[in-house]
Every structure is written in structure tokens, then in C-alpha cells.
ChimeraX commands (.cxc) that place a marker at each C-alpha (Angstrom):
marker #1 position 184.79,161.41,79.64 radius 0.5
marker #1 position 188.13,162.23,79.11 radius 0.5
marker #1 position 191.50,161.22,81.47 radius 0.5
marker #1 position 194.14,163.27,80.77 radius 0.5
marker #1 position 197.34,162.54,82.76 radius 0.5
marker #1 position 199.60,165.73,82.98 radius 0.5
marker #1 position 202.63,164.51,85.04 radius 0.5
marker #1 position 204.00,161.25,86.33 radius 0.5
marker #1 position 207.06,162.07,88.00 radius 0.5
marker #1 position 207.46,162.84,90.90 radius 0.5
marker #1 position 203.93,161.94,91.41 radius 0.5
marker #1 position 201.19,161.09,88.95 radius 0.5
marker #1 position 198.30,164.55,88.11 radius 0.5
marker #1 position 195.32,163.34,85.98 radius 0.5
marker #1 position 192.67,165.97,85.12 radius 0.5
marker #1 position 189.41,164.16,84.49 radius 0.5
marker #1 position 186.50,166.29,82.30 radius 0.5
marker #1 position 183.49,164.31,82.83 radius 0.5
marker #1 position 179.88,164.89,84.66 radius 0.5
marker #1 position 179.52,165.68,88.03 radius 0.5
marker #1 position 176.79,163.51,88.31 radius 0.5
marker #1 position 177.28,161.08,90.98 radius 0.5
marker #1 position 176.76,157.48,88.34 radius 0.5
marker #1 position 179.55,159.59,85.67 radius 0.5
marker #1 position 181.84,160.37,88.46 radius 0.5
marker #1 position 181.73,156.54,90.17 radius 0.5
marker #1 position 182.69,154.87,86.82 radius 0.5
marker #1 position 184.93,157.80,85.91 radius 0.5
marker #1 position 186.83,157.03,89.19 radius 0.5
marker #1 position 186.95,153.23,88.38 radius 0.5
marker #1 position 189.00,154.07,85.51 radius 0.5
marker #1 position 191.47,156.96,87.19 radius 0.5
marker #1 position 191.90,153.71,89.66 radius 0.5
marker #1 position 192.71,151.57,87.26 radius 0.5
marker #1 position 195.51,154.11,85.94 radius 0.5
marker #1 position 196.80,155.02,88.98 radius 0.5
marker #1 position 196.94,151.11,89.44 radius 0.5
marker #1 position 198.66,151.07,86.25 radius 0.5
marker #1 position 201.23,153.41,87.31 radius 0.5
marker #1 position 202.10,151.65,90.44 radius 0.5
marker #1 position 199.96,153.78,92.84 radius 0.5
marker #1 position 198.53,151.33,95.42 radius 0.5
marker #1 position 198.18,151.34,99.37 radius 0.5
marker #1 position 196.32,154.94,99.62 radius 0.5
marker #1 position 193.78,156.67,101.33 radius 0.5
marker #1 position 191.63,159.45,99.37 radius 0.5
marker #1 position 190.59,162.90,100.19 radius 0.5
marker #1 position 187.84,164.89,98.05 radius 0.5
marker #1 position 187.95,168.72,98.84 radius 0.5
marker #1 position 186.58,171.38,96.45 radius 0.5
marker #1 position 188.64,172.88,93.32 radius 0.5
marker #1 position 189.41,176.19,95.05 radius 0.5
marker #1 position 191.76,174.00,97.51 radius 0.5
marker #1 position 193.97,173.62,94.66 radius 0.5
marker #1 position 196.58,176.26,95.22 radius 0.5
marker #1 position 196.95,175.78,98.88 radius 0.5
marker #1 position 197.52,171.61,98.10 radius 0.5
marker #1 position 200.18,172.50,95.42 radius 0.5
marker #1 position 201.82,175.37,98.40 radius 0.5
marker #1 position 201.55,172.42,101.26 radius 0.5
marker #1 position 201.53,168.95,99.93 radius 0.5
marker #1 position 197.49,169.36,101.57 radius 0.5
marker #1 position 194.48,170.89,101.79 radius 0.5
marker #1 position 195.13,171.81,105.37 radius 0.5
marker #1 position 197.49,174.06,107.13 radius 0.5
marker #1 position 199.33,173.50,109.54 radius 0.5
marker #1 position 199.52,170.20,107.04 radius 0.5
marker #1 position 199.20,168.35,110.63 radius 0.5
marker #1 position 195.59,168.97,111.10 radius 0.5
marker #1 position 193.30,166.04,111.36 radius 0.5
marker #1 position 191.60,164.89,107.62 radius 0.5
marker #1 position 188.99,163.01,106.68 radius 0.5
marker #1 position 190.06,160.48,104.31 radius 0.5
marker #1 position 189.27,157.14,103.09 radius 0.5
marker #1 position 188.97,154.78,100.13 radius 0.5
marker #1 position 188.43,156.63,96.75 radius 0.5
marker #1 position 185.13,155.89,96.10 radius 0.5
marker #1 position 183.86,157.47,99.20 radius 0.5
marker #1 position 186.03,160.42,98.33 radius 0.5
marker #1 position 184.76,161.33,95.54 radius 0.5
marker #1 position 181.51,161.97,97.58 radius 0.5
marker #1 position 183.55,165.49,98.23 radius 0.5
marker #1 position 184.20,168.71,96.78 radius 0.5
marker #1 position 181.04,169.08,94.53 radius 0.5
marker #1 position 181.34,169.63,90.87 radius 0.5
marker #1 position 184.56,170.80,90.62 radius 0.5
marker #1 position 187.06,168.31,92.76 radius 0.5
marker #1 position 190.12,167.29,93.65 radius 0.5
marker #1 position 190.96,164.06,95.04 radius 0.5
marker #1 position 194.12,163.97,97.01 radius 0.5
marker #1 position 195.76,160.24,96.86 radius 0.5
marker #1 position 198.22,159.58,100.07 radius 0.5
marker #1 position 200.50,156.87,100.84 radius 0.5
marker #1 position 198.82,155.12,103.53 radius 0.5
marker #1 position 201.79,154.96,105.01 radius 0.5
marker #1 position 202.54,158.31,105.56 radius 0.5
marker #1 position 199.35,158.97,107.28 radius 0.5
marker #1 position 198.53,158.11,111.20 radius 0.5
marker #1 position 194.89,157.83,112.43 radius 0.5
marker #1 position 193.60,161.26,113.79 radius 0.5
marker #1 position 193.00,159.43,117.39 radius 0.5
marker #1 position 194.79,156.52,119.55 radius 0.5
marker #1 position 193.06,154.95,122.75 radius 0.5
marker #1 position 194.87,154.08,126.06 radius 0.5
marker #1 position 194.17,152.24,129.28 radius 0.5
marker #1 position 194.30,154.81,132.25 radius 0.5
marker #1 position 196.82,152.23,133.58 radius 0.5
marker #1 position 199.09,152.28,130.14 radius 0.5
marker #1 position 202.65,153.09,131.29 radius 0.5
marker #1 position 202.74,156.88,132.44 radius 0.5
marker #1 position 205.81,157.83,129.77 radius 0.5
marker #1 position 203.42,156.00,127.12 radius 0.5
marker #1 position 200.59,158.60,128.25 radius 0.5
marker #1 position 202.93,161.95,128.03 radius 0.5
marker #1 position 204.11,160.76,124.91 radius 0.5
marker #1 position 200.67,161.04,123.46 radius 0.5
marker #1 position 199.94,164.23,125.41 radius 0.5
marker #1 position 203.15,165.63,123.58 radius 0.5
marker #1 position 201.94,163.91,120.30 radius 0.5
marker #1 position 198.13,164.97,120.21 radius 0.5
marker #1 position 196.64,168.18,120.62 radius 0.5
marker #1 position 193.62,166.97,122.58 radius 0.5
marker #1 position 192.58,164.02,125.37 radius 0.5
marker #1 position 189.21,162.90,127.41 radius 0.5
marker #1 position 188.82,159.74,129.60 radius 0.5
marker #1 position 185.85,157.88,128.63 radius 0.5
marker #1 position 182.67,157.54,130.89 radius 0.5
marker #1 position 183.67,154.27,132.61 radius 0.5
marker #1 position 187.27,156.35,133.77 radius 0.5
marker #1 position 189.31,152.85,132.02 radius 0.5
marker #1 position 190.68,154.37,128.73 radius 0.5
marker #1 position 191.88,157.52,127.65 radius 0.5
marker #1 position 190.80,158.97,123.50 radius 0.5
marker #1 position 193.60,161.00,122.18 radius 0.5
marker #1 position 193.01,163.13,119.24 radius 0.5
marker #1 position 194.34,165.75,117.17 radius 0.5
marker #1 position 190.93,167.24,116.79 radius 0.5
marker #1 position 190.38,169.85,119.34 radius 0.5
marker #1 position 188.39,168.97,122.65 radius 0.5
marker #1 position 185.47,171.54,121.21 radius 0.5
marker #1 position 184.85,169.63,118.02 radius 0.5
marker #1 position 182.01,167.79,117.69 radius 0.5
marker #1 position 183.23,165.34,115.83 radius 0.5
marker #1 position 185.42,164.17,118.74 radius 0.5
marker #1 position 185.16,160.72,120.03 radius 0.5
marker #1 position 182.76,159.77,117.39 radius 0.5
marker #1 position 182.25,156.99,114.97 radius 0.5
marker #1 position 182.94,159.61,111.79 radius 0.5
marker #1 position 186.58,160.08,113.85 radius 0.5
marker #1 position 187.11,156.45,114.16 radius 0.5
marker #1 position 186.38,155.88,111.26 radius 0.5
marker #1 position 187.46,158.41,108.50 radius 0.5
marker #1 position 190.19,160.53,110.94 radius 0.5
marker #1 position 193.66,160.48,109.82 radius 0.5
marker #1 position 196.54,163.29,109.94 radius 0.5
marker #1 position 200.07,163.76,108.68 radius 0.5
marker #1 position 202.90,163.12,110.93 radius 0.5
marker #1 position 205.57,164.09,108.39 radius 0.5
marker #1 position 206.29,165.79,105.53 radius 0.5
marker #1 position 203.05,166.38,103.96 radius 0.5
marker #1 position 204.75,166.50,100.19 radius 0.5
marker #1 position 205.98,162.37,101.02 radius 0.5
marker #1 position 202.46,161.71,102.23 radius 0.5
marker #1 position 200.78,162.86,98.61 radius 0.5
marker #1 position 201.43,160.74,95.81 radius 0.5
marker #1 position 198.75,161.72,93.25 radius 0.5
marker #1 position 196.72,164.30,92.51 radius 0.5
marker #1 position 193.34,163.49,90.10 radius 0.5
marker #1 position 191.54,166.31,89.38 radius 0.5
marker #1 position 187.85,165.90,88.24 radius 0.5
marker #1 position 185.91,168.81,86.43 radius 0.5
marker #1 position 182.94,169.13,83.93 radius 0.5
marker #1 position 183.85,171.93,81.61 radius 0.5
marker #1 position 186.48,173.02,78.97 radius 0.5
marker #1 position 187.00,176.24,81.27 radius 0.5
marker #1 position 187.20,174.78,84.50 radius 0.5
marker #1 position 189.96,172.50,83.10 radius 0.5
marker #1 position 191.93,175.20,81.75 radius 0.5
marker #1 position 191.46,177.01,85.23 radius 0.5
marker #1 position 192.60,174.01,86.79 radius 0.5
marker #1 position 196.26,174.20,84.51 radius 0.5
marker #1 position 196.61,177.28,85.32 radius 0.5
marker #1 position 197.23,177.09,88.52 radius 0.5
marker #1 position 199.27,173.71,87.59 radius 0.5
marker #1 position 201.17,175.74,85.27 radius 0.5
marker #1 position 204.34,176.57,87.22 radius 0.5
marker #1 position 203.78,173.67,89.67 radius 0.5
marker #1 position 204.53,171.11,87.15 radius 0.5
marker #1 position 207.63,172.44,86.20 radius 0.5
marker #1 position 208.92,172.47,89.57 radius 0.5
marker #1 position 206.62,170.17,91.40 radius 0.5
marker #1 position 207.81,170.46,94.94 radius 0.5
marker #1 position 207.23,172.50,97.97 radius 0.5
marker #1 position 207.68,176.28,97.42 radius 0.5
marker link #1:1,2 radius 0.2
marker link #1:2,3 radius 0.2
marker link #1:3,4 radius 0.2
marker link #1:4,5 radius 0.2
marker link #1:5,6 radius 0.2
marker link #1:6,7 radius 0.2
marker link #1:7,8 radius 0.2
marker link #1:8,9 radius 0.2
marker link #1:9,10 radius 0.2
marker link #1:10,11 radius 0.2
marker link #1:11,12 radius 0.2
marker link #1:12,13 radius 0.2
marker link #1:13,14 radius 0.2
marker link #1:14,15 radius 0.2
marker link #1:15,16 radius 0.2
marker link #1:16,17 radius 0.2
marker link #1:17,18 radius 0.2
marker link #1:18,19 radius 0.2
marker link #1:19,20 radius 0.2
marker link #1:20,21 radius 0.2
marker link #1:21,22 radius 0.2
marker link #1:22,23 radius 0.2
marker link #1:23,24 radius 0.2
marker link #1:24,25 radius 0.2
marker link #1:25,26 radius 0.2
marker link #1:26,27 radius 0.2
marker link #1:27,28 radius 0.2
marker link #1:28,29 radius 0.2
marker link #1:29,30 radius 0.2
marker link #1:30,31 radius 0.2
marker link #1:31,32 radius 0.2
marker link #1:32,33 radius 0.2
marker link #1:33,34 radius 0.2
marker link #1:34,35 radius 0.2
marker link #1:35,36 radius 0.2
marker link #1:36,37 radius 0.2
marker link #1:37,38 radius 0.2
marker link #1:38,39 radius 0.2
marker link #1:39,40 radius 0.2
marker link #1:40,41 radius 0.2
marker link #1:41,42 radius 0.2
marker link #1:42,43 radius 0.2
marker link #1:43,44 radius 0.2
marker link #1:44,45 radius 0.2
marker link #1:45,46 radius 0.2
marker link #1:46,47 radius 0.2
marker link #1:47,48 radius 0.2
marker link #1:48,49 radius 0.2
marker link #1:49,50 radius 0.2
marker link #1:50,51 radius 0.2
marker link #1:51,52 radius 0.2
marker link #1:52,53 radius 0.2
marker link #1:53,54 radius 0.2
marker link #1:54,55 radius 0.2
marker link #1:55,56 radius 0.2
marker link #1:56,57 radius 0.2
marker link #1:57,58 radius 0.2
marker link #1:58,59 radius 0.2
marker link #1:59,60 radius 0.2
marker link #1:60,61 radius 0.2
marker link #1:61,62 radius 0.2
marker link #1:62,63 radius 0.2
marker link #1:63,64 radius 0.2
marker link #1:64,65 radius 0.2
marker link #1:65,66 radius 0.2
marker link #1:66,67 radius 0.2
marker link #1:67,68 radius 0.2
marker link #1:68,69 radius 0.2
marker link #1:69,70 radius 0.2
marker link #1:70,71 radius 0.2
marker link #1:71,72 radius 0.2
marker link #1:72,73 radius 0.2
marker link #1:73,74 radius 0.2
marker link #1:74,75 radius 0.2
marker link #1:75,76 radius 0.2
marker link #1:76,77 radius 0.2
marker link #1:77,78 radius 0.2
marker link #1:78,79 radius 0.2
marker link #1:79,80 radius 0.2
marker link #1:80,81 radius 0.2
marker link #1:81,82 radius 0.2
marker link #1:82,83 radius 0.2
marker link #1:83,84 radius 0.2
marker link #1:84,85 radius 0.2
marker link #1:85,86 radius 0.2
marker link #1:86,87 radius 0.2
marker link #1:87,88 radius 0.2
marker link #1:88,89 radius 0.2
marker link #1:89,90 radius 0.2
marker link #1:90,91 radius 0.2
marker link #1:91,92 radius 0.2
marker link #1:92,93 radius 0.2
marker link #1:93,94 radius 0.2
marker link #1:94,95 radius 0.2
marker link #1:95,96 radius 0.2
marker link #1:96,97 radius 0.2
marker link #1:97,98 radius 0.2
marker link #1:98,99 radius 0.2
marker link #1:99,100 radius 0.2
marker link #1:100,101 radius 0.2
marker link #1:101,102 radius 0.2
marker link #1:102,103 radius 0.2
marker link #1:103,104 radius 0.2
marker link #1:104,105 radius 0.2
marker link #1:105,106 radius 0.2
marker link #1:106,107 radius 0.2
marker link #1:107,108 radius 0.2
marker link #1:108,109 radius 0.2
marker link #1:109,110 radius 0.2
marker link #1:110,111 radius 0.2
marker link #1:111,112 radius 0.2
marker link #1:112,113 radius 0.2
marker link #1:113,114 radius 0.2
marker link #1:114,115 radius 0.2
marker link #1:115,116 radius 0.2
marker link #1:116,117 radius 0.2
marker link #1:117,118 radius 0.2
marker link #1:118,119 radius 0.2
marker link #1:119,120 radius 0.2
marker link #1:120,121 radius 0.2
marker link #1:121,122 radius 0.2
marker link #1:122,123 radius 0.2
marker link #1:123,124 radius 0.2
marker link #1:124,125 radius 0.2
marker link #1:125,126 radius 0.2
marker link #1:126,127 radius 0.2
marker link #1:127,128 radius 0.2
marker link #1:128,129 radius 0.2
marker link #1:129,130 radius 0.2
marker link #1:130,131 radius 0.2
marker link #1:131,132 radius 0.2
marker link #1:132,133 radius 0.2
marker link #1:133,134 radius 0.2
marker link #1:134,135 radius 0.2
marker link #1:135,136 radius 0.2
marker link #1:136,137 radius 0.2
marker link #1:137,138 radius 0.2
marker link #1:138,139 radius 0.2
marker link #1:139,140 radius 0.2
marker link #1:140,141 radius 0.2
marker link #1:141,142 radius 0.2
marker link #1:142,143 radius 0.2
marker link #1:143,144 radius 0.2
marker link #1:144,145 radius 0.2
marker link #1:145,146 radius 0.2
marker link #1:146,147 radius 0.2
marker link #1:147,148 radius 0.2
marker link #1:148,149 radius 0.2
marker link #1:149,150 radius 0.2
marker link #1:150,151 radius 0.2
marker link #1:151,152 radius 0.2
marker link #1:152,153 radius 0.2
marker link #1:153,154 radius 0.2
marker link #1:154,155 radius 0.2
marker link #1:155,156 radius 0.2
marker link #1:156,157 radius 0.2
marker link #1:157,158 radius 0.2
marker link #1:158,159 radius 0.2
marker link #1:159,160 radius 0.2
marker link #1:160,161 radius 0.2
marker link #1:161,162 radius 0.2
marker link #1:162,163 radius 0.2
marker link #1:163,164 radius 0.2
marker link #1:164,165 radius 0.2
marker link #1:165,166 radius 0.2
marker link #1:166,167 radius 0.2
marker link #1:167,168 radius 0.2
marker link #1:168,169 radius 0.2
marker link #1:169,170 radius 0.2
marker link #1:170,171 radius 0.2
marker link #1:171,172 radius 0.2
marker link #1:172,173 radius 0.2
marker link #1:173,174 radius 0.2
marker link #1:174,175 radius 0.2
marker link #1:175,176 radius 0.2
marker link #1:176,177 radius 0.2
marker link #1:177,178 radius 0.2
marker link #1:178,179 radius 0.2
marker link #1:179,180 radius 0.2
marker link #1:180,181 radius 0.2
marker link #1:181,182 radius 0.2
marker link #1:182,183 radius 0.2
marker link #1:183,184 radius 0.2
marker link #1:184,185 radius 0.2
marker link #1:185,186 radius 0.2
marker link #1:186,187 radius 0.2
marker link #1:187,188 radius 0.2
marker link #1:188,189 radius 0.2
marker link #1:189,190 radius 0.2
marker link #1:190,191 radius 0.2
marker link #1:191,192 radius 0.2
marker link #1:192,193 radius 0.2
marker link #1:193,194 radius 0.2
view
């Protein structure tokens, strides 16, 4: 295994070579924590997403556009569950991020209630008719209202680019690595929003 850490201001990029197998990748993401720890990267949540999200994280601070969208995130180790072989694990300020979903009385003040109406792109009242789920998932998504939500649902409120403040990228070959500068090439030069 190899760590290799490309950048450190204004945020830390480490390009790990290593296995994909599940056992490498766990103790290879030990030690990226331990850097990042190092470095004085502390207080995040983790998204995994797949390689080919590169370009569009390094054009929107994200893997998601509009970079308000509900993510899944949580503690590394669970995110390096994502992405497959070839991965890259987004590291956010925990700060920066605000839970995909809020929950209300139906009795919460009524300027409280638009508020989150303004705020979130989607609402139900639950079967008893006493509390009100507000999410920025849309009312047809499954995943709505359900424990993977509550548990794993965040989006960014801000500036995605303040939100991010690593990248580690994790693959298993010499060539994937070198694909993986390339597209870091001119982004590390001028590592903000384009």
C-alpha cells in the first residue's frame, strides 16, 4: 500500500494504491485517518462514490449537482463501503453539512413550518397526523421517511467548496492512479471552483 498525499493547502488530496479488497481497504483507511488526523482534519462526515465522479467533485465541491441534493454520508469506515474498486472518498466538515430531513409537531409555530416548506423540497405528516418529516429528498423516493434517511441523509446548505475539506482517493493500479492525476492535473494548481 502506498499513501501518497498530493496537496495540503487549501485542502488535503491523498491518492491511496492499494487492494480493493474489503480487509486492504479497512486498514488502508485506518492509516489515511490517521494522516488526515495528522493534518488537523477532524469533525467530518465521509462519502464513497465511484472514480468517474471525480471531475464533477473537482467542477462542484460534490458529487452531486445542484451541490444541494440530499447525500448519503457518514463515518469513513462505512464510506469506504462505496464506489467499488476505484473510489473516492469525499471528507466534509461536519459543520457545513445539515441532515437531509427535520421533524415538526403539526402544532410547531406556523412561520417555523413555512420556513421549512421554503427550506426543503419535500413534506408528509406521519400516520398518527402529530408531526410533520421534512426532507430534501423528493416525496417519490423511496428512501423517504426511512431509517437509511435518518440515519445516513445529509445535504449542503452552503457553499459546497467550504463543506469539502479532503479528498482521498483510493485505487489498485499504476494506471488508474495516473488517470486519477490527470484529471487532478490542472485542479491542483488552481484548486477552487471553476
Amino acid at each position: 500500500m502506498k499513501i501518497q498525499i498530493l496537496q495540503l493547502v487549501p485542502r488535503p488530496v491523498l491518492i491511496v494504491t492499494c487492494p480493493a479488497a474489503l480487509g486492504a481497504r479497512k486498514e488502508a483507511v485506518e492509516q489515511v485517518f490517521n494522516k488526515l488526523l495528522e493534518l488537523g482534519v477532524v469533525a467530518v462526515t465521509c462519502r464513497g462514490v465511484g472514480l468517474d465522479r471525480l471531475g464533477v467533485i473537482l467542477d462542484n465541491g460534490c458529487d452531486v449537482s445542484p451541490t444541494d441534493s440530499p447525500i448519503f454520508a457518514d463515518s469513513i469506515d462505512k464510506a469506504i463501503e462505496y464506489g467499488g474498486p476505484s473510489q473516492v472518498l469525499q471528507i466534509f466538515d461536519i459543520e457545513k453539512l445539515n441532515r437531509s430531513f427535520t421533524e415538526v409537531s403539526v402544532h410547531a409555530d406556523p412561520n417555523r413550518i413555512q420556513e421549512l416548506k421554503n427550506t426543503y423540497k419535500s413534506w408528509e405528516t406521519s400516520l398518527n397526523r402529530e408531526k410533520i418529516w421534512f426532507s430534501m429528498l423528493p416525496l417519490e423516493d423511496r428512501r423517504l421517511t426511512k431509517p437509511n434517511e435518518a440515519a445516513f441523509g445529509w445535504y449542503i446548505p452552503g457553499n459546497a467548496w467550504d463543506a469539502l475539506i479532503a479528498l482521498a482517493i483510493f485505487v489498485e493500479t499504476h494506471q488508474q492512479r495516473d488517470h486519477a492525476l490527470g484529471l487532478l492535473q490542472g485542479w491542483i494548481d488552481q484548486p477552487e471552483p471553476r
